[in-house]
PDB file of N, CA, C and O in Angstrom:
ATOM      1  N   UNK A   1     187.408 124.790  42.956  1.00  0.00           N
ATOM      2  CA  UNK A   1     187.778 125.747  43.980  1.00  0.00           C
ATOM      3  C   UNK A   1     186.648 126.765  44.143  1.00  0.00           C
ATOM      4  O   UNK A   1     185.915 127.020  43.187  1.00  0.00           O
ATOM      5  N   UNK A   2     186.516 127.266  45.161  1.00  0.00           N
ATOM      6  CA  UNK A   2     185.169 128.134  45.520  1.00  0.00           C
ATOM      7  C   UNK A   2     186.100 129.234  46.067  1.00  0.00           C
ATOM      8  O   UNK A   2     186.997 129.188  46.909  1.00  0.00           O
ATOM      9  N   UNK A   3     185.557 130.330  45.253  1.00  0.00           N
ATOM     10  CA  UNK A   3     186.404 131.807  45.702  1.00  0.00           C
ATOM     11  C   UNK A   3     184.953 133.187  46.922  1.00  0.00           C
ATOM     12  O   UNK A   3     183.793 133.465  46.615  1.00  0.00           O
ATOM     13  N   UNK A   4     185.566 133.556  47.886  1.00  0.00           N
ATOM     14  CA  UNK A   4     184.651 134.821  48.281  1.00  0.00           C
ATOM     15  C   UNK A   4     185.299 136.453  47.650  1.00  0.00           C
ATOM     16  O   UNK A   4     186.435 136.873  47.870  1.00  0.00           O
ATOM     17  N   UNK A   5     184.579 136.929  47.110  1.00  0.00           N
ATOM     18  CA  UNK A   5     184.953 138.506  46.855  1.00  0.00           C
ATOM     19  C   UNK A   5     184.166 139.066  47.989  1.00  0.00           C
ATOM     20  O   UNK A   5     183.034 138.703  48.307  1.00  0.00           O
ATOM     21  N   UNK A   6     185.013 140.156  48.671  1.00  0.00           N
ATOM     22  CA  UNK A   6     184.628 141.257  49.322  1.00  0.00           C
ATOM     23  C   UNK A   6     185.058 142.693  48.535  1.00  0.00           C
ATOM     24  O   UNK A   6     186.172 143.017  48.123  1.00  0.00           O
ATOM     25  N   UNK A   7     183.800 143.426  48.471  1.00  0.00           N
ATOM     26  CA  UNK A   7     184.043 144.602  47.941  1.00  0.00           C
ATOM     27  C   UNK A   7     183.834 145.733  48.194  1.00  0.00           C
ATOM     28  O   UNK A   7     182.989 145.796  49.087  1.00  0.00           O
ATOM     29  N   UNK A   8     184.284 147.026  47.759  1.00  0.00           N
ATOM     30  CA  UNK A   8     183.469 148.071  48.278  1.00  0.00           C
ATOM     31  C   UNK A   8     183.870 149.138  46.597  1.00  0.00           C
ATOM     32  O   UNK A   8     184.790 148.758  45.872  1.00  0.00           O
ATOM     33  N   UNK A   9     182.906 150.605  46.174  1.00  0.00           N
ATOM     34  CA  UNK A   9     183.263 151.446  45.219  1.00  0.00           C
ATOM     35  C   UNK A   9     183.217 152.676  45.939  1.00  0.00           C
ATOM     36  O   UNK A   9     182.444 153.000  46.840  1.00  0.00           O
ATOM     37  N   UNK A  10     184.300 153.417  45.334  1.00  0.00           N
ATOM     38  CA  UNK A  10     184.333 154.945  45.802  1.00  0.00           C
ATOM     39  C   UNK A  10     184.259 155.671  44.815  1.00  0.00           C
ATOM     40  O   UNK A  10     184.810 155.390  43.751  1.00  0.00           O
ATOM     41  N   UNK A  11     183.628 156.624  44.994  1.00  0.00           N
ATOM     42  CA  UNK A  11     183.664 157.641  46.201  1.00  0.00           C
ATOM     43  C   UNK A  11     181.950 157.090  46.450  1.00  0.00           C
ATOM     44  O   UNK A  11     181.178 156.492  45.701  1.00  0.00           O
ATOM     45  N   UNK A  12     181.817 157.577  47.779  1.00  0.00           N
ATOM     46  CA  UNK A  12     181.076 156.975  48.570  1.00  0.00           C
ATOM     47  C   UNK A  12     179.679 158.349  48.742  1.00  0.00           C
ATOM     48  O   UNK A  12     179.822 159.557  48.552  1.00  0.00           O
ATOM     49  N   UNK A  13     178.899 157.892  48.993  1.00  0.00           N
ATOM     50  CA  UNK A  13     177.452 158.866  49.167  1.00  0.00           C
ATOM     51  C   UNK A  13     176.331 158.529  50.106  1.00  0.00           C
ATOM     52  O   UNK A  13     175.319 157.891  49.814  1.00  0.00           O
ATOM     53  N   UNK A  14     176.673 159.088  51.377  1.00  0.00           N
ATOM     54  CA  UNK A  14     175.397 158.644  52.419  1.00  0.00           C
ATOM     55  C   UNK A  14     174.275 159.082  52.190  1.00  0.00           C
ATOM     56  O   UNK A  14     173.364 158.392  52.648  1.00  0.00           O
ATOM     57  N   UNK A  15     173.961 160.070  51.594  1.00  0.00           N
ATOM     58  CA  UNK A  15     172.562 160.460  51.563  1.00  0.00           C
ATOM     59  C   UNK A  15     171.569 159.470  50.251  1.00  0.00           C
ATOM     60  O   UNK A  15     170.415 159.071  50.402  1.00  0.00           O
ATOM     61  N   UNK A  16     172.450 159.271  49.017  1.00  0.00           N
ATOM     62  CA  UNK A  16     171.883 157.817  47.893  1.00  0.00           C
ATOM     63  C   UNK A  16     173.335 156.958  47.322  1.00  0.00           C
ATOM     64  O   UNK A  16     174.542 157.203  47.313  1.00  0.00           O
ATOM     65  N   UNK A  17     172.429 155.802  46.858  1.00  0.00           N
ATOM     66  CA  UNK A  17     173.719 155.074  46.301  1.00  0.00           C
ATOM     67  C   UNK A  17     174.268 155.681  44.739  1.00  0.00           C
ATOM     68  O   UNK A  17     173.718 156.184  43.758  1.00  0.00           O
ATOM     69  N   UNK A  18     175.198 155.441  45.000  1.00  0.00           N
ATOM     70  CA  UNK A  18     175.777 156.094  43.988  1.00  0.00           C
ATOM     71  C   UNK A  18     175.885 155.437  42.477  1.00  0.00           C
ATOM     72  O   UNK A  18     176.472 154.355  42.431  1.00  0.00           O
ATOM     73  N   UNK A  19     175.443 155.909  41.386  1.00  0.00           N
ATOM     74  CA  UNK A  19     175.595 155.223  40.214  1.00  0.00           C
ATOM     75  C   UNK A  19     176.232 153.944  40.051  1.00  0.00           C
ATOM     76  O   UNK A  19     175.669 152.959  39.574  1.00  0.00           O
ATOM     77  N   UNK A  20     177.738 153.992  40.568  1.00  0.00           N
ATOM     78  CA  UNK A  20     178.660 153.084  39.944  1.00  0.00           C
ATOM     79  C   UNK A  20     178.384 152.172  41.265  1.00  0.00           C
ATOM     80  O   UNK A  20     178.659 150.977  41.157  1.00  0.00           O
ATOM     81  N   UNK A  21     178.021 152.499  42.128  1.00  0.00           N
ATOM     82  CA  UNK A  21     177.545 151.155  43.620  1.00  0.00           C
ATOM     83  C   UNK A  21     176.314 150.382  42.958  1.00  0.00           C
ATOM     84  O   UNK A  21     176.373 149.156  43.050  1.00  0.00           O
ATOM     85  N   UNK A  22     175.411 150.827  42.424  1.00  0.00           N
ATOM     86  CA  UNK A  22     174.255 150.104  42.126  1.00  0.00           C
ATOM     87  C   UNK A  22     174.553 149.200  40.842  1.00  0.00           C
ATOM     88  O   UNK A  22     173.974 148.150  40.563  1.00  0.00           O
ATOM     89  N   UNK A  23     175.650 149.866  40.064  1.00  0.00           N
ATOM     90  CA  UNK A  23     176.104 148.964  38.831  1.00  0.00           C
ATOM     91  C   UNK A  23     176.528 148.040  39.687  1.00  0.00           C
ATOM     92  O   UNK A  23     175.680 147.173  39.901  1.00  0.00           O
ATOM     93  N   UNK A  24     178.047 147.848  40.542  1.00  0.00           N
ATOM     94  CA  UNK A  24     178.386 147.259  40.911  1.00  0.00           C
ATOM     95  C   UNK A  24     177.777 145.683  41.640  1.00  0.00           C
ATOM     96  O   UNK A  24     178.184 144.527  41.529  1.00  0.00           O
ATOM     97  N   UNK A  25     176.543 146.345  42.462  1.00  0.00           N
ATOM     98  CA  UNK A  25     175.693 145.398  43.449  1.00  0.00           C
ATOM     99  C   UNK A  25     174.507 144.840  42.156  1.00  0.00           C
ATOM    100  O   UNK A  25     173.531 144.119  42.359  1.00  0.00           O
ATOM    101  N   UNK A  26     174.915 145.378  40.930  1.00  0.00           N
ATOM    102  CA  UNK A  26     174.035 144.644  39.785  1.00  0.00           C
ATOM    103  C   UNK A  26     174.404 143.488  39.027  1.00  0.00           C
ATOM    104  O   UNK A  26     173.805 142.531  38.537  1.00  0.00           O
ATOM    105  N   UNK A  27     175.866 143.984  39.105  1.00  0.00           N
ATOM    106  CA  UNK A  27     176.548 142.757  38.573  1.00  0.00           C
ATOM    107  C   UNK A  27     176.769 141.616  39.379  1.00  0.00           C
ATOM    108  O   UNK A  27     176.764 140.493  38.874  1.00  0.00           O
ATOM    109  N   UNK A  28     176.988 141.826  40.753  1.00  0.00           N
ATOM    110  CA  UNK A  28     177.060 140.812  41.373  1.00  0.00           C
ATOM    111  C   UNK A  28     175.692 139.762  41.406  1.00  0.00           C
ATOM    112  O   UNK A  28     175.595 138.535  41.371  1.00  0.00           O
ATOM    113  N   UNK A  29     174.833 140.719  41.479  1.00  0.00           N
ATOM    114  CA  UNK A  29     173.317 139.942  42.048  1.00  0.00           C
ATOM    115  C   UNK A  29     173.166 139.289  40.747  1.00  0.00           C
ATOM    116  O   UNK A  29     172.711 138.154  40.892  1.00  0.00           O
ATOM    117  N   UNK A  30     173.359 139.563  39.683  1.00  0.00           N
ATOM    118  CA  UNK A  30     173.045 138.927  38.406  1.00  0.00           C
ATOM    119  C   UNK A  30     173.761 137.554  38.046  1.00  0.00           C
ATOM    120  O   UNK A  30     173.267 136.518  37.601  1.00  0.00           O
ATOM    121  N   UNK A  31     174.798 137.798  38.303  1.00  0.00           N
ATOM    122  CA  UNK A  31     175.968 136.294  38.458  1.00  0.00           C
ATOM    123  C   UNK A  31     175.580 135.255  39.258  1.00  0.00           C
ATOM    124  O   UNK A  31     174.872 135.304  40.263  1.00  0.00           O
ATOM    125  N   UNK A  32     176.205 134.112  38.627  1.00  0.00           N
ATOM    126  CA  UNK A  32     176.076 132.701  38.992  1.00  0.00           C
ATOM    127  C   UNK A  32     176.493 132.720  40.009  1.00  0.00           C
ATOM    128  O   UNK A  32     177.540 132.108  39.798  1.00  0.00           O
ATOM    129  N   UNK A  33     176.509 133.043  41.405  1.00  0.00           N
ATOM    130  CA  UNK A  33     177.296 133.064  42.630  1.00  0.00           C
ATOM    131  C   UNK A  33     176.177 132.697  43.985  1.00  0.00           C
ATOM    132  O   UNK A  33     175.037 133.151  43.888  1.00  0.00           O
ATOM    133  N   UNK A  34     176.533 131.908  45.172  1.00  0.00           N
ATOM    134  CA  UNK A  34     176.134 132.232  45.991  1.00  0.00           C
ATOM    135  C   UNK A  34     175.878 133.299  47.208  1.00  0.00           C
ATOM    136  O   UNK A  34     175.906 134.514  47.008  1.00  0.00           O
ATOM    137  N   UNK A  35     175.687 132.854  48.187  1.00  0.00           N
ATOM    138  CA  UNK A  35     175.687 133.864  49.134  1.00  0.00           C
ATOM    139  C   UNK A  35     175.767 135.535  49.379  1.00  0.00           C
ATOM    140  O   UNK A  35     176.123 136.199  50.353  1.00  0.00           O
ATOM    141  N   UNK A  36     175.249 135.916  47.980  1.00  0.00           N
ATOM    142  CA  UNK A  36     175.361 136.901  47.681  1.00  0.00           C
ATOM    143  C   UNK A  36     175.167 138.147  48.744  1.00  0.00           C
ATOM    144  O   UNK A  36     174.154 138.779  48.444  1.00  0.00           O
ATOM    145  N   UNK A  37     175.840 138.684  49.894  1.00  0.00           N
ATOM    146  CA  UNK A  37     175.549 139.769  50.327  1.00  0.00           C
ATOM    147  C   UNK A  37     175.890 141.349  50.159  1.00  0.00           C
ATOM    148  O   UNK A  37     177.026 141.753  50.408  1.00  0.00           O
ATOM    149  N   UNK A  38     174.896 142.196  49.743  1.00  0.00           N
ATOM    150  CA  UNK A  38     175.236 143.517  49.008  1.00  0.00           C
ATOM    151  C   UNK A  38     174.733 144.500  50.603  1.00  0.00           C
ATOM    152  O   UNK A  38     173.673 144.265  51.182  1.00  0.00           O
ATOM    153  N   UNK A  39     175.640 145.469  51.032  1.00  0.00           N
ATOM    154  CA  UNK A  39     175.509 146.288  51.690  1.00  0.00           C
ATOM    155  C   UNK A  39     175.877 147.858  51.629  1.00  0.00           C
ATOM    156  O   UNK A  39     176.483 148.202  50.615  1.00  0.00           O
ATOM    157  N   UNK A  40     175.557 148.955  52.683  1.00  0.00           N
ATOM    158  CA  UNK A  40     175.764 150.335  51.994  1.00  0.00           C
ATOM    159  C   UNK A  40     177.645 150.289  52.163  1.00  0.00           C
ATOM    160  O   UNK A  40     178.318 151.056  51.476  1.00  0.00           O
ATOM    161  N   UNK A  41     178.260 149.379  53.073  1.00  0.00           N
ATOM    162  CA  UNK A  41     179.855 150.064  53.368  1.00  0.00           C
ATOM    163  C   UNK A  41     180.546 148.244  53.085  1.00  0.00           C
ATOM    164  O   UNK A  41     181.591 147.890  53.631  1.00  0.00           O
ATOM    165  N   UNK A  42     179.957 147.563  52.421  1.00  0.00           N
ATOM    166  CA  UNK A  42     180.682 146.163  51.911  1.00  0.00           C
ATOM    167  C   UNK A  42     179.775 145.048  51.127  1.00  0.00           C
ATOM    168  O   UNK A  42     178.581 144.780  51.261  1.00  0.00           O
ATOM    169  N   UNK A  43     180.504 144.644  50.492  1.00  0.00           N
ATOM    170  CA  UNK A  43     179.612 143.475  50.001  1.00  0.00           C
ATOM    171  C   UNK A  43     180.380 142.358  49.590  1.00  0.00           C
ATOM    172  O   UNK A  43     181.466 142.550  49.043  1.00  0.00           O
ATOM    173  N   UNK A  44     179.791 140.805  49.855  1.00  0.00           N
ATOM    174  CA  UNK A  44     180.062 139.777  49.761  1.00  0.00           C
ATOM    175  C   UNK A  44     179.936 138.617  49.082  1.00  0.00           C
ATOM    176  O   UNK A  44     179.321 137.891  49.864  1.00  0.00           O
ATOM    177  N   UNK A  45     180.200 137.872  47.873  1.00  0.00           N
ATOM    178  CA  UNK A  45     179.583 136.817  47.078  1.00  0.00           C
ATOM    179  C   UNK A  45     180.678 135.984  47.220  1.00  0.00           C
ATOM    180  O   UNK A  45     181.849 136.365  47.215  1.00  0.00           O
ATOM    181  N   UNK A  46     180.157 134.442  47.392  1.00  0.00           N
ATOM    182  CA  UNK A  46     181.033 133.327  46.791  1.00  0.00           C
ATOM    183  C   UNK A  46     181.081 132.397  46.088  1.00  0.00           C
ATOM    184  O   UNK A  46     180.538 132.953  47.042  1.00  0.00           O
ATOM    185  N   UNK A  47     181.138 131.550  45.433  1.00  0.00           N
ATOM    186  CA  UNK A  47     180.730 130.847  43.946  1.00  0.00           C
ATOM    187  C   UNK A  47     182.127 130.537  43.718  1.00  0.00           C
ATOM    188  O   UNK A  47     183.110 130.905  44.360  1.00  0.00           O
ATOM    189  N   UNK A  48     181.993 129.314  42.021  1.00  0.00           N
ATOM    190  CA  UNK A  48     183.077 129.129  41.718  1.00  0.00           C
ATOM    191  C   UNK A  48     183.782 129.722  41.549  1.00  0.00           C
ATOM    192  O   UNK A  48     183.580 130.909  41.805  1.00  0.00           O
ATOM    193  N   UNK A  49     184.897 129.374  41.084  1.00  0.00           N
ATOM    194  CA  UNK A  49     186.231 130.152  40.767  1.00  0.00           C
ATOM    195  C   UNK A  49     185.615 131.090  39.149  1.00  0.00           C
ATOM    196  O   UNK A  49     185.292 132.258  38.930  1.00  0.00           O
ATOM    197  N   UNK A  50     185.678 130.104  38.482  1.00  0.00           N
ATOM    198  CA  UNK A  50     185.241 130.591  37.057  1.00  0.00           C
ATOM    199  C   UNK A  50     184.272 131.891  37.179  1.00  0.00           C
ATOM    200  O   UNK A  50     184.425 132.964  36.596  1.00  0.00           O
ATOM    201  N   UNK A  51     183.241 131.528  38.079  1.00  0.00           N
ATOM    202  CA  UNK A  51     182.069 132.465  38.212  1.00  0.00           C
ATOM    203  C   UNK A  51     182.524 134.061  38.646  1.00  0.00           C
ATOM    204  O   UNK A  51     182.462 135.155  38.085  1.00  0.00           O
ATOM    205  N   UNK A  52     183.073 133.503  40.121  1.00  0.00           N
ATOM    206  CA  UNK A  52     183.595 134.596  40.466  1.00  0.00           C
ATOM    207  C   UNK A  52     184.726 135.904  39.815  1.00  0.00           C
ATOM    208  O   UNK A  52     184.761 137.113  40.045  1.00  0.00           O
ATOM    209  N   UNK A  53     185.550 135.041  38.954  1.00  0.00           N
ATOM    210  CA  UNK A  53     186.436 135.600  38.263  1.00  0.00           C
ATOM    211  C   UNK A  53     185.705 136.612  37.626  1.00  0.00           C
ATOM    212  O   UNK A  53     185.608 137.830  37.777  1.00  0.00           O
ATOM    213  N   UNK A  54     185.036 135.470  36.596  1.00  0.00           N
ATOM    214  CA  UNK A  54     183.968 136.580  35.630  1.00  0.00           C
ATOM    215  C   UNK A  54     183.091 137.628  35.936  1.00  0.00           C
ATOM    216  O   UNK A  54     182.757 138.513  35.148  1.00  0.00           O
ATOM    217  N   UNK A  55     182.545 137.454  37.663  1.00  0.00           N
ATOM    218  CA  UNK A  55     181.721 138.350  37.905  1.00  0.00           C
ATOM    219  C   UNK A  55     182.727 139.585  38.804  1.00  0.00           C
ATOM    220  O   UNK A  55     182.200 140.060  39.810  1.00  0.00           O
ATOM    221  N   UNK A  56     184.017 140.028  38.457  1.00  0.00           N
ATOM    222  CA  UNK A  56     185.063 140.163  38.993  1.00  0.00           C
ATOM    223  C   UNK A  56     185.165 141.326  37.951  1.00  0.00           C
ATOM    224  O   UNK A  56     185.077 142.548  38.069  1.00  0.00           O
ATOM    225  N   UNK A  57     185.397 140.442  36.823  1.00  0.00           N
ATOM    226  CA  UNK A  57     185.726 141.299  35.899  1.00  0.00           C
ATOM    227  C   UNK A  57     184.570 142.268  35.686  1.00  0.00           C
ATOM    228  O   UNK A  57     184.671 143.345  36.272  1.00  0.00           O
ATOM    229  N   UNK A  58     183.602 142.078  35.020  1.00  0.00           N
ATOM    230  CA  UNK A  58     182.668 142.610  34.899  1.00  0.00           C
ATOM    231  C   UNK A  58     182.322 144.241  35.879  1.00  0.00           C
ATOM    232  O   UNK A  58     181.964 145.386  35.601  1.00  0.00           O
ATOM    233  N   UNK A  59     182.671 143.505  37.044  1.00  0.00           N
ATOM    234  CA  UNK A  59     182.442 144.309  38.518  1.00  0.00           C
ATOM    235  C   UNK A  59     183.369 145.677  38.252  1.00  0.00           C
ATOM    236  O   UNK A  59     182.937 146.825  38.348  1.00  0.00           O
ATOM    237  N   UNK A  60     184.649 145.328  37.922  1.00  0.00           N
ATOM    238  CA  UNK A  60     185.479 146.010  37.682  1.00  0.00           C
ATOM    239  C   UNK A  60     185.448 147.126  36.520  1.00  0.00           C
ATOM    240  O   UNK A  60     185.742 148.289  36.793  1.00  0.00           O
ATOM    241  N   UNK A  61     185.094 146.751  35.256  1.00  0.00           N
ATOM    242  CA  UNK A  61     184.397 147.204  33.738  1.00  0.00           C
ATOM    243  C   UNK A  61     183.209 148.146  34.561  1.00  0.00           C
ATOM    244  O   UNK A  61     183.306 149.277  35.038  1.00  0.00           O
ATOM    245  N   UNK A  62     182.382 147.465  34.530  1.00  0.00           N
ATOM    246  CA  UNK A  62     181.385 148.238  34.800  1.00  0.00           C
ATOM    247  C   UNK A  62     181.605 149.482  35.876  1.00  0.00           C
ATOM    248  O   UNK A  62     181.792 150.663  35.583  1.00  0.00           O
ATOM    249  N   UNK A  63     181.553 149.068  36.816  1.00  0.00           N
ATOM    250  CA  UNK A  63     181.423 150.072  37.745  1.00  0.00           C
ATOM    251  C   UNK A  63     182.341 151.002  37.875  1.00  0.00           C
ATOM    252  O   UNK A  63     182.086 151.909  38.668  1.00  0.00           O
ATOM    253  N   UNK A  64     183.722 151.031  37.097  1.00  0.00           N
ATOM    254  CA  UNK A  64     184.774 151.951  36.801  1.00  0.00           C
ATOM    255  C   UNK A  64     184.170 153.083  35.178  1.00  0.00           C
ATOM    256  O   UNK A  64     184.369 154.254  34.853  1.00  0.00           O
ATOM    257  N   UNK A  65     183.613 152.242  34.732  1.00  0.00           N
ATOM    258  CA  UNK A  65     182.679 152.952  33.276  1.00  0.00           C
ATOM    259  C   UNK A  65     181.231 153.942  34.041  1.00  0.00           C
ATOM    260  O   UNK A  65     180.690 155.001  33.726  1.00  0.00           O
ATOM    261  N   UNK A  66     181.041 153.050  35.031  1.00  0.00           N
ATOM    262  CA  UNK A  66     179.763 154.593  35.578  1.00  0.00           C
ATOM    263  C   UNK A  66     179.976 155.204  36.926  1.00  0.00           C
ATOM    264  O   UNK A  66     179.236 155.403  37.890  1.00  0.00           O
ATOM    265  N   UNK A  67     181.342 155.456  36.647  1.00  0.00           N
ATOM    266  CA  UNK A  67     181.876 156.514  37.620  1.00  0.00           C
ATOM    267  C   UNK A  67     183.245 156.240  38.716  1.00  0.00           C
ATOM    268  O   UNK A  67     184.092 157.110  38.917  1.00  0.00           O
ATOM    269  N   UNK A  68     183.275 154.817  39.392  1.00  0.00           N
ATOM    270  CA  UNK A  68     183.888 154.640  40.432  1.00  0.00           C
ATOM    271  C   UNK A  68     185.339 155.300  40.197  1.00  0.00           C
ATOM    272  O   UNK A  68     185.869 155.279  39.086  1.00  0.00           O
ATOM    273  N   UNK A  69     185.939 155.884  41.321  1.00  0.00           N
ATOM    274  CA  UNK A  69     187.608 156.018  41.193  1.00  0.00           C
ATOM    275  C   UNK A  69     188.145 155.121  42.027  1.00  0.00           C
ATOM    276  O   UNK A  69     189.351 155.236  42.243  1.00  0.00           O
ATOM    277  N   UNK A  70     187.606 154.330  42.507  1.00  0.00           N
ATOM    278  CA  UNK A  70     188.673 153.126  43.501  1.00  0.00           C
ATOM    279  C   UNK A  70     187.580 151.877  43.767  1.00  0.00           C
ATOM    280  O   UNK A  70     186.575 151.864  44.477  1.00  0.00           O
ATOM    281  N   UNK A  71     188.074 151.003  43.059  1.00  0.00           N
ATOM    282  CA  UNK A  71     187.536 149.750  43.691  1.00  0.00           C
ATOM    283  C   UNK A  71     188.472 148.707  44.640  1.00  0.00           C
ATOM    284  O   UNK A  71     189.570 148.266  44.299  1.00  0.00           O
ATOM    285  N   UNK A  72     187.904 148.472  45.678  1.00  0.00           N
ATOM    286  CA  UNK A  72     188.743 147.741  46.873  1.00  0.00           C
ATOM    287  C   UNK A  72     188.120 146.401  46.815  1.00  0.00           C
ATOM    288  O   UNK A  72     186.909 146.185  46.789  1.00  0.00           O
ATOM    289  N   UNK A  73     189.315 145.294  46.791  1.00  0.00           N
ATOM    290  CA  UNK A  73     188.206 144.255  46.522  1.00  0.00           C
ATOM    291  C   UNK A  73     188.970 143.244  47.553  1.00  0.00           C
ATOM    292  O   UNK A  73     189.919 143.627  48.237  1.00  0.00           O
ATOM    293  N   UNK A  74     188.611 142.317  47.581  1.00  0.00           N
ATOM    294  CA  UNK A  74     189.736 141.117  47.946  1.00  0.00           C
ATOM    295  C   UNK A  74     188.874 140.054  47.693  1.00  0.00           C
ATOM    296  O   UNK A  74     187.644 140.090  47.735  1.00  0.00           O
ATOM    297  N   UNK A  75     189.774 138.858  47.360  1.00  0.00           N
ATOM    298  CA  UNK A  75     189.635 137.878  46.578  1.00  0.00           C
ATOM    299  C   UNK A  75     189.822 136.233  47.684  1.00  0.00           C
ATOM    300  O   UNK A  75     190.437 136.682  48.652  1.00  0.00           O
ATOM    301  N   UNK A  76     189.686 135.282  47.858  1.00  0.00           N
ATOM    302  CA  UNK A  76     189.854 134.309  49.346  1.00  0.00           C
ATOM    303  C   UNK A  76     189.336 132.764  48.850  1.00  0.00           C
ATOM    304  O   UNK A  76     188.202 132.292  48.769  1.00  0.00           O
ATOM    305  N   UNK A  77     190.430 132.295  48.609  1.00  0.00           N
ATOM    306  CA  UNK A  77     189.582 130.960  48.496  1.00  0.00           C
ATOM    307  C   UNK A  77     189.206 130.492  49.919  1.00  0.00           C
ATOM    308  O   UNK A  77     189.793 130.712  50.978  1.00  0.00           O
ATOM    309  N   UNK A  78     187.806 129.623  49.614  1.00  0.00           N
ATOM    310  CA  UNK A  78     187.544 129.296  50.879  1.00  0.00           C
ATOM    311  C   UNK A  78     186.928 127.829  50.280  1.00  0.00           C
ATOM    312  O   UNK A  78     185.748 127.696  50.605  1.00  0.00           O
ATOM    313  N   UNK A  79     187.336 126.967  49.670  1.00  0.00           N
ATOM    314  CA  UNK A  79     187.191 125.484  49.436  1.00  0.00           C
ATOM    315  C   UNK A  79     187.242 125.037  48.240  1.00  0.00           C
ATOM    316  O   UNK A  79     187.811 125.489  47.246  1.00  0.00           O
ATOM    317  N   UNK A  80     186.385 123.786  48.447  1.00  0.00           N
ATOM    318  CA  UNK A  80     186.692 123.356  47.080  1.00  0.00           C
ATOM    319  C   UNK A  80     185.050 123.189  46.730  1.00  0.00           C
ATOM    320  O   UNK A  80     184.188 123.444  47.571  1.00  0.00           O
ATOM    321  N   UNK A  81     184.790 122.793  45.568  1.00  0.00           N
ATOM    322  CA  UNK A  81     183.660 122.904  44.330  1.00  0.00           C
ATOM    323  C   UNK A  81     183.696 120.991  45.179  1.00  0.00           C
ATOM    324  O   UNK A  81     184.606 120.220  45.481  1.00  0.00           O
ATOM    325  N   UNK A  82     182.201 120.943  45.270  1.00  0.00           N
ATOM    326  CA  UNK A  82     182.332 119.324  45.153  1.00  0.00           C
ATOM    327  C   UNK A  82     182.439 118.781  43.976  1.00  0.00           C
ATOM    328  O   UNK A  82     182.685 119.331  42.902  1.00  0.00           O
ATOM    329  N   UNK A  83     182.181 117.311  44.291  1.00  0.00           N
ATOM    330  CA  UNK A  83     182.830 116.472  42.930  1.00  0.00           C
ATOM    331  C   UNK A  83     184.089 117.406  41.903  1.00  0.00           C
ATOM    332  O   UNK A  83     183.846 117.626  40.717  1.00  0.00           O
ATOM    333  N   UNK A  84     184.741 117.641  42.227  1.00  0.00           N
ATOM    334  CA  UNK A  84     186.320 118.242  41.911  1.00  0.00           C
ATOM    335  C   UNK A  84     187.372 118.086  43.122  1.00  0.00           C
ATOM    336  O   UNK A  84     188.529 118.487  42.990  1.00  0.00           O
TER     337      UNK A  84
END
């Protein structure tokens, strides 16, 4: 199964990114995932299930440990893994 996360961390800062956003867009970029897109008001990765989960969690750990008070996420399968 192939999962997409969409995400975003608050509280939010237009003038720089904010600590727990750059953790966040660190963990993602670092993970086994495709299509990785990181932006200032959303961001997007999709990869396996397994992957995604893990880079889920992590996302969550981390970026709640360097600061965030709300992470908005949503979660979407969008196929399947070939050969499975």
């Amino acid at each position: 199964m192939r999962l997409r996360v969409e995400f975003t961390t608050e509280p939010f800062d237009l003038e720089e990114a904010p600590t727990h956003a750059v953790v966040a867009r660190d963990v993602i970029q670092a993970a086994e995932l495709d299509a990785v897109d990181v932006g200032p008001f959303g961001n997007t990765a999709e990869g396996g299930a397994d992957a995604v989960l893990t880079a889920v969690d992590a996302l969550l750990r981390k970026s709640l440990a360097a600061g965030a008070t709300r992470v908005s996420l949503q979660v979407n399968v969008v196929g399947e893994e070939e050969g499975r």
